[in-house]
C-alpha positions as CSV (number, residue, x, y, z in Angstrom):
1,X,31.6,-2.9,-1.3
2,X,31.3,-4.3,-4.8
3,X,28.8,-2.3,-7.2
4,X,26.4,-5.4,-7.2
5,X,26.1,-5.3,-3.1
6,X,25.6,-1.4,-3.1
7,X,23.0,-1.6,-5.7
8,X,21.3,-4.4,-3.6
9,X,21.8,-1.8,-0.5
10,X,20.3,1.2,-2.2
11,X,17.2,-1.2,-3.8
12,X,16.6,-2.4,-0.3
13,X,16.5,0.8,1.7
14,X,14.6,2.3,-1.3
15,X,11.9,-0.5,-0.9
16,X,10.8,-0.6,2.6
17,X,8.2,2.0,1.9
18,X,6.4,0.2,-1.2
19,X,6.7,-3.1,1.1
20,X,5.4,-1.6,4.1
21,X,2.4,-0.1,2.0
22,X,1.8,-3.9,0.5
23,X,2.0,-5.5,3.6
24,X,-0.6,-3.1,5.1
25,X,-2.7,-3.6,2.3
26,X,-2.2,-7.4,2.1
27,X,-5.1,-8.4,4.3
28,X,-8.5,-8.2,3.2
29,X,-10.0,-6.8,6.4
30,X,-7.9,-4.0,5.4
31,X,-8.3,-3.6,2.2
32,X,-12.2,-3.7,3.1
33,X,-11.2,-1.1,5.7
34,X,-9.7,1.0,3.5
35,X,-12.6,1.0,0.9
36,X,-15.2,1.8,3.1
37,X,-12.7,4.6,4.0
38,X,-12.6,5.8,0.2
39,X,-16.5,5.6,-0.3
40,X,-17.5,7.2,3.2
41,X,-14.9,9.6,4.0
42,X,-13.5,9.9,8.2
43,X,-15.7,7.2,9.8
44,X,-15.8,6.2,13.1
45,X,-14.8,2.4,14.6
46,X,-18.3,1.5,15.4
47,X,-19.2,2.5,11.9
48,X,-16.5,0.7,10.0
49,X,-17.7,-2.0,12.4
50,X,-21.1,-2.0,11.3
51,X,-21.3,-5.0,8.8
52,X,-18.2,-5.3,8.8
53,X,-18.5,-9.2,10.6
54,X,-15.2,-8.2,13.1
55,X,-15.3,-7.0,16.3
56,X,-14.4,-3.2,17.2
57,X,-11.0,-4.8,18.6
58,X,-10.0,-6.2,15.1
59,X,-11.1,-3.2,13.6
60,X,-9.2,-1.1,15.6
61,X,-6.0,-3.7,15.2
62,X,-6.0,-3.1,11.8
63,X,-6.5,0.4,11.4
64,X,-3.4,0.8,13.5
65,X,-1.4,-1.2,10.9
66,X,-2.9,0.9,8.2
67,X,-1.4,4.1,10.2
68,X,1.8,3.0,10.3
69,X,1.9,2.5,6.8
70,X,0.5,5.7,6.6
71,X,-2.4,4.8,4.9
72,X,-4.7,6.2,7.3
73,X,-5.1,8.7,10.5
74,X,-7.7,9.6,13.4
75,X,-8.9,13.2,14.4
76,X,-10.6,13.3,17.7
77,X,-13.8,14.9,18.0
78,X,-14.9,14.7,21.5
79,X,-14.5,10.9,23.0
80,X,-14.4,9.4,19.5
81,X,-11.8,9.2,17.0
82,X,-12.9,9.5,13.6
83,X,-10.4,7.3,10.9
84,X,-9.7,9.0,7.4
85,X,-8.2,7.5,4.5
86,X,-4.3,8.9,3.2
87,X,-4.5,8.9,-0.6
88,X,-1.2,10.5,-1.2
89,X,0.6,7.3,0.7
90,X,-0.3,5.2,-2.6
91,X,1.2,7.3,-4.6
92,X,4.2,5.2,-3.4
93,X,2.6,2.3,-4.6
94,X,1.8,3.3,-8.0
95,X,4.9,4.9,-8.7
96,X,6.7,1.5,-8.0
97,X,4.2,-0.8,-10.0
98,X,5.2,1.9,-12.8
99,X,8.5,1.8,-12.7
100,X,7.9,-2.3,-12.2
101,X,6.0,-2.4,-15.4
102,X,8.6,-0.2,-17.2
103,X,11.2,-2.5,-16.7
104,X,9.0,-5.5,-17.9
105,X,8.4,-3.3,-21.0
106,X,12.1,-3.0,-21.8
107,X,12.7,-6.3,-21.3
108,X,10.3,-7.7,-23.4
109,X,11.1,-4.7,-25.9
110,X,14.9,-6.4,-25.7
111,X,13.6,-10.2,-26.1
112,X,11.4,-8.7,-29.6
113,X,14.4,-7.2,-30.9
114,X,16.4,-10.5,-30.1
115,X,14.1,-13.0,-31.7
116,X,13.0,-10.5,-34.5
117,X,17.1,-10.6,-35.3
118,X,17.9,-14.5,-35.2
119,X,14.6,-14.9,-37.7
């Protein structure tokens, strides 16, 4: 295996997580989800229902992709299941945007030092 096609190995197995965590979060009914999550702490399906102008079976369709992103998990109490919000799972996501962002820094640090030498 050339060095090229194990570097494209190791980049793909290292980015299923971030791309699991932006597909998750690529919807808006989830990322609504997940913000009513952050600002109300574990909430039940009827309440992140309420207002939310999707039925409890949507609801519930969604959360379910937000847990296997593990972006979110239920705790029973009693016949309901109350829904909490995982913050450490975006940790993920901002470590790759940073290390996304670092790379555009050096690059454009590398295209200044090219065009500040051919002036």
């Amino acid at each position: 295996m050339s060095s090229r096609a194990r570097s494209a190995a190791v980049g793909g197995a290292a980015l299923r997580g971030p791309a699991r965590l932006f597909a998750a979060l690529g919807d808006g009914t989830r990322l609504e989800v997940v913000d009513r999550l952050c600002g109300g702490g574990p909430q039940s399906i009827a309440k992140l229902t309420r207002g939310a102008g999707v039925t409890r079976q949507a609801v519930t369709k969604h959360l379910h992709v937000l847990e296997r992103a593990g972006l979110v998990h239920d705790t029973r109490h009693g016949r309901e299941s109350r829904w909490e919000f995982e913050p450490r799972r975006l940790e993920i996501v901002r470590k790759y945007l940073a290390a996304i962002s670092d790379r555009w820094d050096e690059r454009l640090l590398a295209l200044r030092r090219h065009v500040e030498k051919t002036i």
